[in-house]
N, C-alpha and C positions, 0 to 999 in steps of 0.2 A: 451518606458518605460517598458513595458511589456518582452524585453528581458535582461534590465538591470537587472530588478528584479530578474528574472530567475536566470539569471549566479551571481552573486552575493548571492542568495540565496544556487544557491548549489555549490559554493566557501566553503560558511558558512558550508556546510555539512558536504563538505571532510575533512574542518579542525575537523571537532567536530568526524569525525572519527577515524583521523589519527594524529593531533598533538594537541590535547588540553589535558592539566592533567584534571585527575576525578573531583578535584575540578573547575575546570575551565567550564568543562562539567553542573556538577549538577545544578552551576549557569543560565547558558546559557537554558538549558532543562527546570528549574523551570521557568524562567522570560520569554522565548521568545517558544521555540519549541513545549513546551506542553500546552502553553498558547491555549487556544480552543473556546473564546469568539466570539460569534457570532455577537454580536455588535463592533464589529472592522471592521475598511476598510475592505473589500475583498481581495484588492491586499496584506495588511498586512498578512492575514490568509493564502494567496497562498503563497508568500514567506515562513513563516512558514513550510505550507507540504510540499514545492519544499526540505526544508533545512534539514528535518527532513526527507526527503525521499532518499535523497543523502547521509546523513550518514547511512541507512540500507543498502543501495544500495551494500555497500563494505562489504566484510566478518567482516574483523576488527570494524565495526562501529556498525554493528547486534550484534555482540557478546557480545560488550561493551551495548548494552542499552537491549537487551531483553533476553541475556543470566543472568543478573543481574537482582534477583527476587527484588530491590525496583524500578529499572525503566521499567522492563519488561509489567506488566499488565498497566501502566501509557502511557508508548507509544504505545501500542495495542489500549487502547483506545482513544486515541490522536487521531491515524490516522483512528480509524472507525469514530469517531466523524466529521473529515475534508471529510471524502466521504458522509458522509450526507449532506454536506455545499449545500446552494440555490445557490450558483455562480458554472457554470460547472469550472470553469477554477480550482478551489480551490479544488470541489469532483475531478476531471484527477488524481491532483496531489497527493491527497488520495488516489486512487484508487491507483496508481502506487507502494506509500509507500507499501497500503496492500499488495500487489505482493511479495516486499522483506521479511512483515515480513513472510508472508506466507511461502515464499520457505526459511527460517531460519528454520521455526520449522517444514517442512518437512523432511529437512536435516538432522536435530538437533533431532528430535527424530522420526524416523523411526518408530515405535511402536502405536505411539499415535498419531489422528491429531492435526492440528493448531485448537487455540482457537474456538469455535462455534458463536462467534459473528464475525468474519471476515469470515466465510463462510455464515453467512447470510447476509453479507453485502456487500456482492461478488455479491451474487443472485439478492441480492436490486438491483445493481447497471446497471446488464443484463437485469433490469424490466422498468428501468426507461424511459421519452421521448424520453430524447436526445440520437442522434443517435452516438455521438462521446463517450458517455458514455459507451453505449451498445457493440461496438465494442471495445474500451479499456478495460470492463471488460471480455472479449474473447478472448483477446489478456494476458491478465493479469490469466484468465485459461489457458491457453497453457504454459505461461513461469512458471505457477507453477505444472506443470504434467512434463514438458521438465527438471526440477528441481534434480527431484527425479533420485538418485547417481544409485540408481538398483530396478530391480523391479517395481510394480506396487504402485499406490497410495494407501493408507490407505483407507479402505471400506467405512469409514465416508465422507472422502474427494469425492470420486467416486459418491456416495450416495448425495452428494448435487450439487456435478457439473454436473454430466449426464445429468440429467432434462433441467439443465440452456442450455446448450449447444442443445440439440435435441432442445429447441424453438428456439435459436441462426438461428439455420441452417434454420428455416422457417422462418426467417423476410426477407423481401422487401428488403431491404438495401444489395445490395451486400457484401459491407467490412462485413456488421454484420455477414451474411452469411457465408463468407469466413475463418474468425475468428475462429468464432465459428465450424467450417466443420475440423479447422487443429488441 
């Protein structure tokens, strides 16, 4: 079940990337992907981020939802809101979306960093028990430093991830260690 949903889910994404008209889009985004209700099944809300995280995933799907100032701040907080979820399977897939949108607006605007709530909720996420957590959000720092076209990252970005990272490298947990150490 858990891998239907998955592929299925981000089936849903590529199309909402790559072959659905705006209107088609707006529907789909207001009824299902930005949908953020915490009283819904779990597996409902992971599909959700799986679906909404595979359309950032691709250039053309970022640029369609967060380059576009009425869905951009809507989907930023969509997907900090899915990394906060009590089910880890749901926060992953969160976590993952944030990566993409992160490395959008590193890309996108070189000058300035991404939002201040997805770099707090990056750090959240390095803090928390789970150990699958902690290491995808140190995996999810690396692909958005590895991101950056030239040059270093924005002072702001450095300035929150530094921190996270030097406690990374002192956890127990090899992977968290490892992650966090590249």
């Amino acid at each position: 079940e858990d891998s239907t949903r998955t592929i299925a889910a981000a089936a849903m994404g590529m199309l909402a990337a790559h072959a659905m008209a705006d209107d088609e889009l707006a529907t789909l985004l207001k009824t299902q992907l930005l949908d953020t209700d915490a009283s819904a099944a779990w597996q409902v809300r992971h599909g959700r981020a799986v679906a909404l995280g595979m359309t950032l995933s691709v250039t053309p799907g970022a640029a369609r939802l967060l380059g576009d100032t009425a869905w951009g701040e809507r989907v930023t907080a969509a997907v900090c809101t899915f990394c906060s979820a009590d089910r880890v399977p749901v926060s992953m897939a969160g976590l993952r979306a944030l990566g993409y949108v992160m490395r959008y607006h590193v890309q996108a605007a070189k000058d300035s960093p991404p939002p201040p709530q997805t770099l707090a909720i990056l750090t959240k996420c390095l803090k928390q028990d789970s150990t699958d957590m902690k290491q995808l959000a140190a995996a999810v720092a690396g692909f958005v430093a590895r991101s950056v076209p030239s040059g270093p990252l924005h002072p702001a970005v450095l300035k929150a991830l530094v921190p996270m990272l030097v406690n990374g490298a002192k956890e127990k947990n090899t992977l968290v260690r490892s992650n966090s150490e590249q």
